[in-house]
Every structure is written in structure tokens, then in C-alpha cells.
CHARMM-style PDB file with segment names, atoms N, HN, CA, C and O in Angstrom:
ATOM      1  N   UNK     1       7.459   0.621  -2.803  1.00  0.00      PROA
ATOM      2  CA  UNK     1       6.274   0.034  -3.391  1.00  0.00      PROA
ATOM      3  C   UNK     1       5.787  -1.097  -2.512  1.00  0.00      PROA
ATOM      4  O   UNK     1       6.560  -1.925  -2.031  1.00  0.00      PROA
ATOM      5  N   UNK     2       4.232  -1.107  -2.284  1.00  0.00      PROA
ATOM      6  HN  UNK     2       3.604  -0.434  -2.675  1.00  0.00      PROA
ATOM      7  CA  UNK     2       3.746  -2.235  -1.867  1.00  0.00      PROA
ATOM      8  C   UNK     2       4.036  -3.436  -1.921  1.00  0.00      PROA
ATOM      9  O   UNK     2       4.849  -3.550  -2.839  1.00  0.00      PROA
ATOM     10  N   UNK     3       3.822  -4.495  -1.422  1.00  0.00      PROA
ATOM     11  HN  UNK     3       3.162  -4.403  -0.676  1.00  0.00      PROA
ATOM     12  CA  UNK     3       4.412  -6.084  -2.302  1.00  0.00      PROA
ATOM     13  C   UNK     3       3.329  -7.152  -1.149  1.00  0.00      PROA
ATOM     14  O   UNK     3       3.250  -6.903   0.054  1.00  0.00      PROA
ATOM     15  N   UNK     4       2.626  -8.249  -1.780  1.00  0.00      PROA
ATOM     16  HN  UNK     4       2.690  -8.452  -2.757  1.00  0.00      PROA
ATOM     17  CA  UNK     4       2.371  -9.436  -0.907  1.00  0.00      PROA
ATOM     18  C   UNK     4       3.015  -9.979  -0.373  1.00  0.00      PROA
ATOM     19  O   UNK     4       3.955 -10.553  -0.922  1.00  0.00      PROA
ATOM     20  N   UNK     5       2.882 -10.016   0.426  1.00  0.00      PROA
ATOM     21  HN  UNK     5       2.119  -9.549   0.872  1.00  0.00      PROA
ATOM     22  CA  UNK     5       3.537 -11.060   1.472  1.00  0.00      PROA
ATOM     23  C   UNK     5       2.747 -12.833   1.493  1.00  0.00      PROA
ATOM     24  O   UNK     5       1.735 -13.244   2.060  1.00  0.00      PROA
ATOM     25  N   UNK     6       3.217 -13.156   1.081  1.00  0.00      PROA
ATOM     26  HN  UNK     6       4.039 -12.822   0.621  1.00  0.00      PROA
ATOM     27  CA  UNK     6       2.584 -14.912   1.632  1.00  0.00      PROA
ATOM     28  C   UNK     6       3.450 -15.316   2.824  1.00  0.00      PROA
ATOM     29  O   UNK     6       4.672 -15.280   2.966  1.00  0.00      PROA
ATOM     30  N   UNK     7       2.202 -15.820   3.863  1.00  0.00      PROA
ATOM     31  HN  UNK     7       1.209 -15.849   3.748  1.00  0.00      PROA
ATOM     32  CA  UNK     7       2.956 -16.465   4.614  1.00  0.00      PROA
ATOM     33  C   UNK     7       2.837 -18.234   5.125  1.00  0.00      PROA
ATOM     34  O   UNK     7       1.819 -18.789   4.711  1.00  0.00      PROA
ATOM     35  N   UNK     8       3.312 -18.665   5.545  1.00  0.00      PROA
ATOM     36  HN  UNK     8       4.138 -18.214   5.881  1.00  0.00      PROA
ATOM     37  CA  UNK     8       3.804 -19.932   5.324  1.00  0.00      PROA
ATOM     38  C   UNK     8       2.526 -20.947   6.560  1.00  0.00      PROA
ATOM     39  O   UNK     8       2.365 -22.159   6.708  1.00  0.00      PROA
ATOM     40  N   UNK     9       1.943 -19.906   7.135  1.00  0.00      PROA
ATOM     41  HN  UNK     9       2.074 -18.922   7.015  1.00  0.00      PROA
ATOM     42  CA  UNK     9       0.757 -20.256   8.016  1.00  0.00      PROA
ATOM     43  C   UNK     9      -0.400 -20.826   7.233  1.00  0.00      PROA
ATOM     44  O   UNK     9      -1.154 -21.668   7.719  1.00  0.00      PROA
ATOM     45  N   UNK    10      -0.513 -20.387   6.109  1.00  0.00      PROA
ATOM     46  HN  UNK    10       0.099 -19.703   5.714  1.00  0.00      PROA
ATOM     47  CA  UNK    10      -1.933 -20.824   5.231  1.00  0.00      PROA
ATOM     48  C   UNK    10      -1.856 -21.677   4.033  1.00  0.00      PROA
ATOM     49  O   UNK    10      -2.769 -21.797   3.216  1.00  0.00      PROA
ATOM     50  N   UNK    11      -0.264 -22.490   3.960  1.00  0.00      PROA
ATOM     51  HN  UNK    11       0.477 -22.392   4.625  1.00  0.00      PROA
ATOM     52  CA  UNK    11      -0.223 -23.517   3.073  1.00  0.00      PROA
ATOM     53  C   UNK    11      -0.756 -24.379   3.152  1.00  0.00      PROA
ATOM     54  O   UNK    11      -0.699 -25.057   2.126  1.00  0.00      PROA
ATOM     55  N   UNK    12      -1.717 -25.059   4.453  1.00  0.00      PROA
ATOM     56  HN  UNK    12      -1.763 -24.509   5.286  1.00  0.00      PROA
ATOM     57  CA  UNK    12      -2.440 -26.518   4.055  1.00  0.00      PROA
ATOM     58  C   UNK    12      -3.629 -26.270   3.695  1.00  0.00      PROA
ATOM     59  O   UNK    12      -4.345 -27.271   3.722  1.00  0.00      PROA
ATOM     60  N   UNK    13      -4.267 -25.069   3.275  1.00  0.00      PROA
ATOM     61  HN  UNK    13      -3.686 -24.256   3.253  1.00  0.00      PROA
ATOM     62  CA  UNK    13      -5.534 -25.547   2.403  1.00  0.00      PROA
ATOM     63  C   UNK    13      -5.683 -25.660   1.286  1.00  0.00      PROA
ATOM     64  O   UNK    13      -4.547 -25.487   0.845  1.00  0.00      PROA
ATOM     65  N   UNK    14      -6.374 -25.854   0.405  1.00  0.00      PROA
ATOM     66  HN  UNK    14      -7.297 -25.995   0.764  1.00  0.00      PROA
ATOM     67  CA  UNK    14      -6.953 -26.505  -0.737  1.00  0.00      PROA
ATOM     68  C   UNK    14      -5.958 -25.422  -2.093  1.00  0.00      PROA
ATOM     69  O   UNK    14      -5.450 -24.356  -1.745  1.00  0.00      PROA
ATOM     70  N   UNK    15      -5.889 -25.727  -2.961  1.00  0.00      PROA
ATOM     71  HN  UNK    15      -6.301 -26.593  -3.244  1.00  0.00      PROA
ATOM     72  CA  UNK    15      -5.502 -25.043  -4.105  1.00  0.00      PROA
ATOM     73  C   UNK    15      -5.907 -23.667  -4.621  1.00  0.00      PROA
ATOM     74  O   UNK    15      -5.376 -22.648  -5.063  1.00  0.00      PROA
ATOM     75  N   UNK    16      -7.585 -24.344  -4.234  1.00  0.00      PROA
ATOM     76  HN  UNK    16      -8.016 -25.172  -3.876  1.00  0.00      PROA
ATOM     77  CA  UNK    16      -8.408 -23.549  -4.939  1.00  0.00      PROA
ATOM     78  C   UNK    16      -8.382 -22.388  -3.731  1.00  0.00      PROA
ATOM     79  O   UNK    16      -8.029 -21.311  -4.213  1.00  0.00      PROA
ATOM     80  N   UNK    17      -8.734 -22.286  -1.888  1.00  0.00      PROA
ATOM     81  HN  UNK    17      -9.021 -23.161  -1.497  1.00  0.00      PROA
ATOM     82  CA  UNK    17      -8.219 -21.660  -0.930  1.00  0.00      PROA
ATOM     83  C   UNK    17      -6.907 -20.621  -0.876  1.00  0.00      PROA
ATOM     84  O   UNK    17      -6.716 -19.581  -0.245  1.00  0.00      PROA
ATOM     85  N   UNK    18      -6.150 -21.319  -1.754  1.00  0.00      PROA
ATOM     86  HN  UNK    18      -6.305 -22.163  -2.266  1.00  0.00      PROA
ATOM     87  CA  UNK    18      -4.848 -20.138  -1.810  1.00  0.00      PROA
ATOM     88  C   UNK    18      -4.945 -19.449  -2.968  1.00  0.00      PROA
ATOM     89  O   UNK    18      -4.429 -18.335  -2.871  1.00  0.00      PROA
ATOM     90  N   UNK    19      -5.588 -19.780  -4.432  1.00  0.00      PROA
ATOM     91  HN  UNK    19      -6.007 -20.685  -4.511  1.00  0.00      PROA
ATOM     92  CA  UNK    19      -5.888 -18.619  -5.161  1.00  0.00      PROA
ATOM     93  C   UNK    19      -6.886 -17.606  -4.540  1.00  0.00      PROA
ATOM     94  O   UNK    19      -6.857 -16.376  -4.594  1.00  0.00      PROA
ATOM     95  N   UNK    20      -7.535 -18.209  -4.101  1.00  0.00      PROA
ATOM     96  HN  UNK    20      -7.558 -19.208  -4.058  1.00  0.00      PROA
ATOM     97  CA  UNK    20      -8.525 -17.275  -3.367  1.00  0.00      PROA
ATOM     98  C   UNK    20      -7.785 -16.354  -2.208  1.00  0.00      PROA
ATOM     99  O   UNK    20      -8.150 -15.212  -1.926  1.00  0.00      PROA
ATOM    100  N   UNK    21      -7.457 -16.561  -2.023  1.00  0.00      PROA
ATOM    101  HN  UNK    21      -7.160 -17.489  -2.252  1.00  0.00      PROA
ATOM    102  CA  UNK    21      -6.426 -16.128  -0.381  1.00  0.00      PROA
ATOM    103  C   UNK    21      -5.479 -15.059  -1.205  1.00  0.00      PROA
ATOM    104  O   UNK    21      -5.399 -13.864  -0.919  1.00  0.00      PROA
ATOM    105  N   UNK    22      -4.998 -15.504  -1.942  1.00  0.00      PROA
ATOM    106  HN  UNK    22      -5.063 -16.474  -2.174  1.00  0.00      PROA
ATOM    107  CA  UNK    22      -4.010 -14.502  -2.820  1.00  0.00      PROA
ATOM    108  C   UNK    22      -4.621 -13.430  -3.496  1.00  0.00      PROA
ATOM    109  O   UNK    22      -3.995 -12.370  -3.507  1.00  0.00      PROA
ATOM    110  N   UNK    23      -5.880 -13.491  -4.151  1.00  0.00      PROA
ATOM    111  HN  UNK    23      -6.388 -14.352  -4.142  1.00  0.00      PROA
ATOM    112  CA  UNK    23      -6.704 -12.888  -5.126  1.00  0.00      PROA
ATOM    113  C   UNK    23      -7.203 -11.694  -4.072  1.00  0.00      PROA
ATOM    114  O   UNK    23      -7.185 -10.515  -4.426  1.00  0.00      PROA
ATOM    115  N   UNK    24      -7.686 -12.135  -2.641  1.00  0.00      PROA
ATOM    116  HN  UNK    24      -7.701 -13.093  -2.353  1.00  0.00      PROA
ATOM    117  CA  UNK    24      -8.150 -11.581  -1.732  1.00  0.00      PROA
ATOM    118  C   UNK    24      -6.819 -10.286  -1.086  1.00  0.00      PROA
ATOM    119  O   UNK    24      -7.176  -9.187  -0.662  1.00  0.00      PROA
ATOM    120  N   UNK    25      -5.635 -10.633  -1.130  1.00  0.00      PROA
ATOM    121  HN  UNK    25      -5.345 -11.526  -1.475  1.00  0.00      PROA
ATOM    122  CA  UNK    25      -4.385  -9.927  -0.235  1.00  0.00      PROA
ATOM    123  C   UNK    25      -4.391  -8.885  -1.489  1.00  0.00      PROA
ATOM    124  O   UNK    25      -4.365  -7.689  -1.197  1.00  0.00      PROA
ATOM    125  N   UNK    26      -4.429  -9.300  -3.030  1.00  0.00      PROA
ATOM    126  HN  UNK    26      -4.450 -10.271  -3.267  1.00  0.00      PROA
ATOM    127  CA  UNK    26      -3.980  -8.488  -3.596  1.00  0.00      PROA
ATOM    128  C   UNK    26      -5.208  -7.223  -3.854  1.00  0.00      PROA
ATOM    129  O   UNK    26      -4.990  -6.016  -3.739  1.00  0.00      PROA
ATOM    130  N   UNK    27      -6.237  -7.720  -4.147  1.00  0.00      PROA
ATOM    131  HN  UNK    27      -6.414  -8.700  -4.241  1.00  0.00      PROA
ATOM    132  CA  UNK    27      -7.612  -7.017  -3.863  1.00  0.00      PROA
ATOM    133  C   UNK    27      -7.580  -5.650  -3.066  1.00  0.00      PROA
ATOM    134  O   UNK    27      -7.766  -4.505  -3.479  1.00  0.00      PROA
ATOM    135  N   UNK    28      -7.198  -6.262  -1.410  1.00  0.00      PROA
ATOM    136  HN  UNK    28      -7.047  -7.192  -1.075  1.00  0.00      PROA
ATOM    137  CA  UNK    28      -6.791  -4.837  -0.655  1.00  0.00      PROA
ATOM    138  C   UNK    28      -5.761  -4.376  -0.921  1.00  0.00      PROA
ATOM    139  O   UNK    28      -5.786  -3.145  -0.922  1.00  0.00      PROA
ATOM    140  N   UNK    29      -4.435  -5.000  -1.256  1.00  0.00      PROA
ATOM    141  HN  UNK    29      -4.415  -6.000  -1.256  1.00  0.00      PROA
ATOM    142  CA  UNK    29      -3.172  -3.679  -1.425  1.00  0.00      PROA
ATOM    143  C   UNK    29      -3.660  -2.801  -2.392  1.00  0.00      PROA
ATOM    144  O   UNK    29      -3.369  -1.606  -2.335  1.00  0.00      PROA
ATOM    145  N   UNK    30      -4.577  -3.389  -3.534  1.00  0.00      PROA
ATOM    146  HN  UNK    30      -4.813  -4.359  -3.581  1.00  0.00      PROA
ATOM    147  CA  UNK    30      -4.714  -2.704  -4.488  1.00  0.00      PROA
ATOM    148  C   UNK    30      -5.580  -1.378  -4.124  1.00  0.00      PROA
ATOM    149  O   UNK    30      -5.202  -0.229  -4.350  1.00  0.00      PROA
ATOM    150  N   UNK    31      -7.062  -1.822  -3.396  1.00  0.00      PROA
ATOM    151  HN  UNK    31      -7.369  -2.756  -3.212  1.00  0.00      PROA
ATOM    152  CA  UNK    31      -7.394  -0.747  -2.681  1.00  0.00      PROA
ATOM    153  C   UNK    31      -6.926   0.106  -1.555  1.00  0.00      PROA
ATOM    154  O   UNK    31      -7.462   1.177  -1.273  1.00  0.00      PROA
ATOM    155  N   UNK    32      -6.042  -0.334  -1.001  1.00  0.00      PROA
ATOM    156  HN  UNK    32      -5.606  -1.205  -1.231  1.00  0.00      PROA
ATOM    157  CA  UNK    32      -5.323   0.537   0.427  1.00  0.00      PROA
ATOM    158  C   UNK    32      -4.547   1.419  -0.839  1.00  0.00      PROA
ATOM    159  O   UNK    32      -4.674   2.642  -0.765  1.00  0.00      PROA
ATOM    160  N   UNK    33      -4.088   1.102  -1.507  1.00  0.00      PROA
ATOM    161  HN  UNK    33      -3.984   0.109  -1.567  1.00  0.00      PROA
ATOM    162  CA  UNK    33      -2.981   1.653  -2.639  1.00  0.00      PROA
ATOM    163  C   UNK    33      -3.911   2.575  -3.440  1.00  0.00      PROA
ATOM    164  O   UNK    33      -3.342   3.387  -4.170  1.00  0.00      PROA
ATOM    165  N   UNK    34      -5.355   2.576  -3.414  1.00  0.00      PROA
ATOM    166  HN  UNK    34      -5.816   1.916  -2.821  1.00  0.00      PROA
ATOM    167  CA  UNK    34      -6.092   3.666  -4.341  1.00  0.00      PROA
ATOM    168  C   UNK    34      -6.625   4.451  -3.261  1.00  0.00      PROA
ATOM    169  O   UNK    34      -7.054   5.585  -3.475  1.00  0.00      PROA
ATOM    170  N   UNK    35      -6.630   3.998  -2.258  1.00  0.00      PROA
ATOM    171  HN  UNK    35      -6.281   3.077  -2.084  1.00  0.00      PROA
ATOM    172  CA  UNK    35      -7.391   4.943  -1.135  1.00  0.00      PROA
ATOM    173  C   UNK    35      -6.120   6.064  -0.460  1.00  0.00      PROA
ATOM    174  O   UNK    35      -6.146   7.293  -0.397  1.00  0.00      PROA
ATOM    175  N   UNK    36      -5.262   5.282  -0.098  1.00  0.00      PROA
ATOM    176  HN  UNK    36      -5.241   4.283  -0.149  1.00  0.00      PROA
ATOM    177  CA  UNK    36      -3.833   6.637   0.120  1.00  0.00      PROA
ATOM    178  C   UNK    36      -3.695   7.599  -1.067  1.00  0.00      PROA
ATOM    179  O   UNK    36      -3.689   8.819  -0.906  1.00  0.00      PROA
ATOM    180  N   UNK    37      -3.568   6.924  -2.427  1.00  0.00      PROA
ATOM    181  HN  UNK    37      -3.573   5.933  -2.557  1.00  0.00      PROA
ATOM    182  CA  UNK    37      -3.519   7.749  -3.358  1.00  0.00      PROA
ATOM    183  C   UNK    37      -4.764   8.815  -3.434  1.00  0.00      PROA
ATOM    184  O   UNK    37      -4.386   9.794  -4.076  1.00  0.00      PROA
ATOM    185  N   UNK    38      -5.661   8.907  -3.143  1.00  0.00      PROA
ATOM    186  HN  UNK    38      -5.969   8.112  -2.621  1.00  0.00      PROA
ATOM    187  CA  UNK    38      -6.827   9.536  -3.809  1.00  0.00      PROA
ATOM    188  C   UNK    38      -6.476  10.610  -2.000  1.00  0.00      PROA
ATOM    189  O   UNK    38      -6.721  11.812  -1.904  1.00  0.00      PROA
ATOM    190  N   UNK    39      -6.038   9.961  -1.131  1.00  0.00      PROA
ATOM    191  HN  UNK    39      -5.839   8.985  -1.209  1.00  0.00      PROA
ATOM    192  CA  UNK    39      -6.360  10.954   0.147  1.00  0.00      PROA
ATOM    193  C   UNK    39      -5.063  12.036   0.310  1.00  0.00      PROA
ATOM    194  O   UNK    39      -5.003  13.088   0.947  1.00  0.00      PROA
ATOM    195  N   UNK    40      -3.833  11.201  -0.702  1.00  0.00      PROA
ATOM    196  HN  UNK    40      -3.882  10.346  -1.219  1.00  0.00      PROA
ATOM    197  CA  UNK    40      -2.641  12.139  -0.910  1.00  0.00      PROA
ATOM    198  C   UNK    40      -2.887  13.602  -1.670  1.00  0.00      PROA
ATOM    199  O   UNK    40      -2.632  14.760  -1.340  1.00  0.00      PROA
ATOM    200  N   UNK    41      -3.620  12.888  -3.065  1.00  0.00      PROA
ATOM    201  HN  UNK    41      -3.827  11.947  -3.333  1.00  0.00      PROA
ATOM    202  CA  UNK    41      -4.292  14.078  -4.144  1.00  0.00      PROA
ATOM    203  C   UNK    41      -5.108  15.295  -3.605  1.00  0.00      PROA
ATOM    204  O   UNK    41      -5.302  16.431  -4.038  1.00  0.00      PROA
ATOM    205  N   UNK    42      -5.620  14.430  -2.186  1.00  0.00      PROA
ATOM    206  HN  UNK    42      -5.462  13.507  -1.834  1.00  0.00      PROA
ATOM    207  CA  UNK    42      -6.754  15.709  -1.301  1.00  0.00      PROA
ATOM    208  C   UNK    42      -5.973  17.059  -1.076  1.00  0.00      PROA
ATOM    209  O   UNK    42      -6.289  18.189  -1.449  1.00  0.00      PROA
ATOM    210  N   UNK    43      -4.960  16.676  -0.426  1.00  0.00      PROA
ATOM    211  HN  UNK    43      -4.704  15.758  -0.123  1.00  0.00      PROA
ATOM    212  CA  UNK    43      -3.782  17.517   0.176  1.00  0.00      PROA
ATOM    213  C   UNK    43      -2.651  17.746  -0.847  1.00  0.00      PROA
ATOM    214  O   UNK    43      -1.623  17.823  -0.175  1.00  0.00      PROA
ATOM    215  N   UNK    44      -2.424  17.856  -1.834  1.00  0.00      PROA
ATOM    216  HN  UNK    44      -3.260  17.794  -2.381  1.00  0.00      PROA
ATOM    217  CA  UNK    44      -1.478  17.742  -2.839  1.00  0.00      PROA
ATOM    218  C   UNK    44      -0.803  19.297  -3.121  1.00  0.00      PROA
ATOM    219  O   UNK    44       0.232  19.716  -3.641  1.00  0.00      PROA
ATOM    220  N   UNK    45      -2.230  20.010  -2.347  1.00  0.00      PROA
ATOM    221  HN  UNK    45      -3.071  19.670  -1.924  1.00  0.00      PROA
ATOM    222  CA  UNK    45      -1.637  21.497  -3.301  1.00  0.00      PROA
ATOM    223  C   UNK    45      -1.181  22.511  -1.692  1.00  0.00      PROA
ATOM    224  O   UNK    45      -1.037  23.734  -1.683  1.00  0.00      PROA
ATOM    225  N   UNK    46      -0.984  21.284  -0.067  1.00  0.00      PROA
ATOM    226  HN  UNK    46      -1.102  20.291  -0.074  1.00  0.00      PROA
ATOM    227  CA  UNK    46      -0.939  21.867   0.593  1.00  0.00      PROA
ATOM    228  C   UNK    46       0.378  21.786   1.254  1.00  0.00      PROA
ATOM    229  O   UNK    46       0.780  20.652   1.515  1.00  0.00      PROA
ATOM    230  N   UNK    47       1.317  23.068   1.656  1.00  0.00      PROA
ATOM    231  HN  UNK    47       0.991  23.989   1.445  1.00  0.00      PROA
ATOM    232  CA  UNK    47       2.437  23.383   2.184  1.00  0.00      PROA
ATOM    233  C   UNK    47       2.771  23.824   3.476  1.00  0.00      PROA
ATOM    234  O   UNK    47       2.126  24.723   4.016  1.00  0.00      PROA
ATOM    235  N   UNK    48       4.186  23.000   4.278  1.00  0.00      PROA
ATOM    236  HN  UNK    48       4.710  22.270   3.839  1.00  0.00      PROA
ATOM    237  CA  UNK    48       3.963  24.276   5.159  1.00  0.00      PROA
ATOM    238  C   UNK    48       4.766  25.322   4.991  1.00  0.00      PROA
ATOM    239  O   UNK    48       4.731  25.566   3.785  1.00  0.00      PROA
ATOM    240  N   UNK    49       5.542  26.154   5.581  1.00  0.00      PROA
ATOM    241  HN  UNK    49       5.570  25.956   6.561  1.00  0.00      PROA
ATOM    242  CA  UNK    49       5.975  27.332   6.162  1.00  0.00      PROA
ATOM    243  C   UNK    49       7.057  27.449   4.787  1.00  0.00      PROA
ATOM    244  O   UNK    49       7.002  28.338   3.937  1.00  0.00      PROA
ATOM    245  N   UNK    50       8.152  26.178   4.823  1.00  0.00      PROA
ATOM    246  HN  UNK    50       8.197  25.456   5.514  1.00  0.00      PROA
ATOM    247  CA  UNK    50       8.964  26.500   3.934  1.00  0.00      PROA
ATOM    248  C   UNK    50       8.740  25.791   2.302  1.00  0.00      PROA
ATOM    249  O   UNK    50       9.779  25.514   1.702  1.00  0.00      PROA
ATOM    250  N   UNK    51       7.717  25.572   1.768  1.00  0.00      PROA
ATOM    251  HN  UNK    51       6.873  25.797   2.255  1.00  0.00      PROA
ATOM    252  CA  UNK    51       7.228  25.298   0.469  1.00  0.00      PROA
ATOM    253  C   UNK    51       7.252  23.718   0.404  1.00  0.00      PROA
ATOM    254  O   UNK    51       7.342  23.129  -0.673  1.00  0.00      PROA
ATOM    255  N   UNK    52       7.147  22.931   1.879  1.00  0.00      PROA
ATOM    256  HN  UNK    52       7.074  23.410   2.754  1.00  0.00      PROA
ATOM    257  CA  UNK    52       7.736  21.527   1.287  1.00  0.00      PROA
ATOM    258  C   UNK    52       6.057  21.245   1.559  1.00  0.00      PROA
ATOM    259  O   UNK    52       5.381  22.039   2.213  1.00  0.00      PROA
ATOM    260  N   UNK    53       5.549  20.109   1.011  1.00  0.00      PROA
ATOM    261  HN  UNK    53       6.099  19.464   0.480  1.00  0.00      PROA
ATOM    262  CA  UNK    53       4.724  19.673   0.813  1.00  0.00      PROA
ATOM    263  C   UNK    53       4.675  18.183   1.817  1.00  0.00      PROA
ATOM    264  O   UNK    53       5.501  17.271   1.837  1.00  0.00      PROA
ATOM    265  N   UNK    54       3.150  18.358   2.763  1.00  0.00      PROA
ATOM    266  HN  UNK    54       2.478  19.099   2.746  1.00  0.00      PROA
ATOM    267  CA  UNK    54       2.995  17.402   4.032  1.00  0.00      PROA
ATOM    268  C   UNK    54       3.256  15.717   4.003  1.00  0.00      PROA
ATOM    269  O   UNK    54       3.433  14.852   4.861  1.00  0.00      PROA
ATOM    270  N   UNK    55       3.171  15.758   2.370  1.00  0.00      PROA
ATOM    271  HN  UNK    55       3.027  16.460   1.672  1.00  0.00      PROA
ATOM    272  CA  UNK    55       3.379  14.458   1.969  1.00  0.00      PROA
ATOM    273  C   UNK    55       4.337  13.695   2.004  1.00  0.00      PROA
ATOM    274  O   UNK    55       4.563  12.567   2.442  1.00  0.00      PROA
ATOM    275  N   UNK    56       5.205  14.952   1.153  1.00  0.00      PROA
ATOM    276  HN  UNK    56       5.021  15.868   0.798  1.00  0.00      PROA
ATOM    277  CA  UNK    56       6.828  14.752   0.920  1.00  0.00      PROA
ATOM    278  C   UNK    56       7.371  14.191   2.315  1.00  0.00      PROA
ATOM    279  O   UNK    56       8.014  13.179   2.040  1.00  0.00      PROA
ATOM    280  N   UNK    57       7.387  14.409   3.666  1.00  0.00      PROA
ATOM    281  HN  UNK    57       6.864  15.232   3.889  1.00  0.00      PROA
ATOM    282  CA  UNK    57       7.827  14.405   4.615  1.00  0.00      PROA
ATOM    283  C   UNK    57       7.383  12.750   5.034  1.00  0.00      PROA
ATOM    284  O   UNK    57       8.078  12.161   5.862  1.00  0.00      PROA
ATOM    285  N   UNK    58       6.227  12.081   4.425  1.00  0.00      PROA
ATOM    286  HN  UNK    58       5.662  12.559   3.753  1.00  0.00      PROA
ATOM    287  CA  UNK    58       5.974  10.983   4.621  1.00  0.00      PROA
ATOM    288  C   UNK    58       6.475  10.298   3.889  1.00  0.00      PROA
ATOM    289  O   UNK    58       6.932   9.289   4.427  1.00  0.00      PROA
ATOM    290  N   UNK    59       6.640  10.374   2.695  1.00  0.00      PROA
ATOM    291  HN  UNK    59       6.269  11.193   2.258  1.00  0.00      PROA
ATOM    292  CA  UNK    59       7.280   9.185   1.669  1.00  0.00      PROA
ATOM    293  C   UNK    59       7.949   8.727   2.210  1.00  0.00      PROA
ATOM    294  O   UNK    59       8.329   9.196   3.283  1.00  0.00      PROA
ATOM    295  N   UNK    60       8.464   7.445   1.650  1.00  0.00      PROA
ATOM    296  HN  UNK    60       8.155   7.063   0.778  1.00  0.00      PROA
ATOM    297  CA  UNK    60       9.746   6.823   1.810  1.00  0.00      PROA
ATOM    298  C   UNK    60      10.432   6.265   0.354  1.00  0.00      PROA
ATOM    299  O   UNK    60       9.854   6.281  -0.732  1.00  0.00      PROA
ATOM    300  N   UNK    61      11.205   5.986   0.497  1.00  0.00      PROA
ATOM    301  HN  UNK    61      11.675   5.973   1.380  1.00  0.00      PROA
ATOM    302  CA  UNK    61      12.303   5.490  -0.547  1.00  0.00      PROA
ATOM    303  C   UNK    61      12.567   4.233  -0.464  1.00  0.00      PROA
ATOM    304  O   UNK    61      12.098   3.556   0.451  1.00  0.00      PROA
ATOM    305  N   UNK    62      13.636   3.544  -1.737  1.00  0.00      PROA
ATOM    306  HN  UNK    62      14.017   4.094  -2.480  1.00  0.00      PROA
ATOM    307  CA  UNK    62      13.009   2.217  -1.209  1.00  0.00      PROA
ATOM    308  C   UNK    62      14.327   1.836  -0.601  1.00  0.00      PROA
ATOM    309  O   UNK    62      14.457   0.615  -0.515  1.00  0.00      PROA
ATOM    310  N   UNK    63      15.397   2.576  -0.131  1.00  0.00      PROA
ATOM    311  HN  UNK    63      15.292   3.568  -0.201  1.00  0.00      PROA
ATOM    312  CA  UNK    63      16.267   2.087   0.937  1.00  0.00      PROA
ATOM    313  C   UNK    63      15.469   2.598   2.041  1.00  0.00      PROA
ATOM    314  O   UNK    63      16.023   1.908   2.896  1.00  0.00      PROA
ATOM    315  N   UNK    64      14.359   3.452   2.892  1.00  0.00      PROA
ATOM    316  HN  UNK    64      13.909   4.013   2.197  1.00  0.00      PROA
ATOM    317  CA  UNK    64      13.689   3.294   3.940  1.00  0.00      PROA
ATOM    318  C   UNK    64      14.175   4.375   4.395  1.00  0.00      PROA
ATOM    319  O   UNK    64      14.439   4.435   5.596  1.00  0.00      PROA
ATOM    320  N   UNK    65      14.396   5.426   3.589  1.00  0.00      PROA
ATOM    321  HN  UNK    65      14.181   5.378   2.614  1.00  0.00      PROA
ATOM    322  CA  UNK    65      14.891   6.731   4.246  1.00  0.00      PROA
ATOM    323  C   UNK    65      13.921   7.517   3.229  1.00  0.00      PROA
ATOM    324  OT1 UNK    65      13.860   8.746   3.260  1.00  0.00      PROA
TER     325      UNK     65
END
């Protein structure tokens, strides 16, 4: 699963700058996260040779295998 990252480069601005900054990181995971999904669904019903599905071969797990 996705996750924000904060990094420690953009702590001196304003309060109001890091909700914004945060509101903004989560904004795109959320869309990078609807746009893979919707481009996975494209290809969903497609296989190759031995029934595995093009996707399957991309996932990952969350030990990284």
C-alpha cells in the first residue's frame, strides 16, 4: 500500500504551508492510486499463454516480493 512520506526538508514553513503541503502529497497518491487502478481494470480480463494475468506479475506484496 501507498503511504506519505514527509520529509524533513520542508519543516520551516508556516503551519498553515505544511497542511497545505500535506493536503497536496495526499491529493496525488490518492489520484496516482485511482489512475493505476482504473488502467489495471483496462487490462483485467487480459492473459498470457499460461492463464496468469499481466498484472499479477506486477504486484507486489508487502514484504516486496
Amino acid at each position: 500500500m501507498l503511504k506519505v512520506v514527509h520529509d524533513a526538508e520542508g519543516a520551516g514553513g508556516s503551519l498553515l504551508d505544511q497542511i497545505v503541503r500535506d493536503a497536496a502529497r495526499q491529493m496525488l497518491a490518492a489520484a496516482l492510486q485511482a489512475e493505476v487502478a482504473a488502467y489495471v481494470e483496462q487490462f483485467a480480463d487480459k492473459v498470457d499463454e499460461g492463464g496468469i494475468g499481466w498484472w499479477s506479475a506486477m504486484a507486489s506484496t508487502p514484504n516486496g516480493r
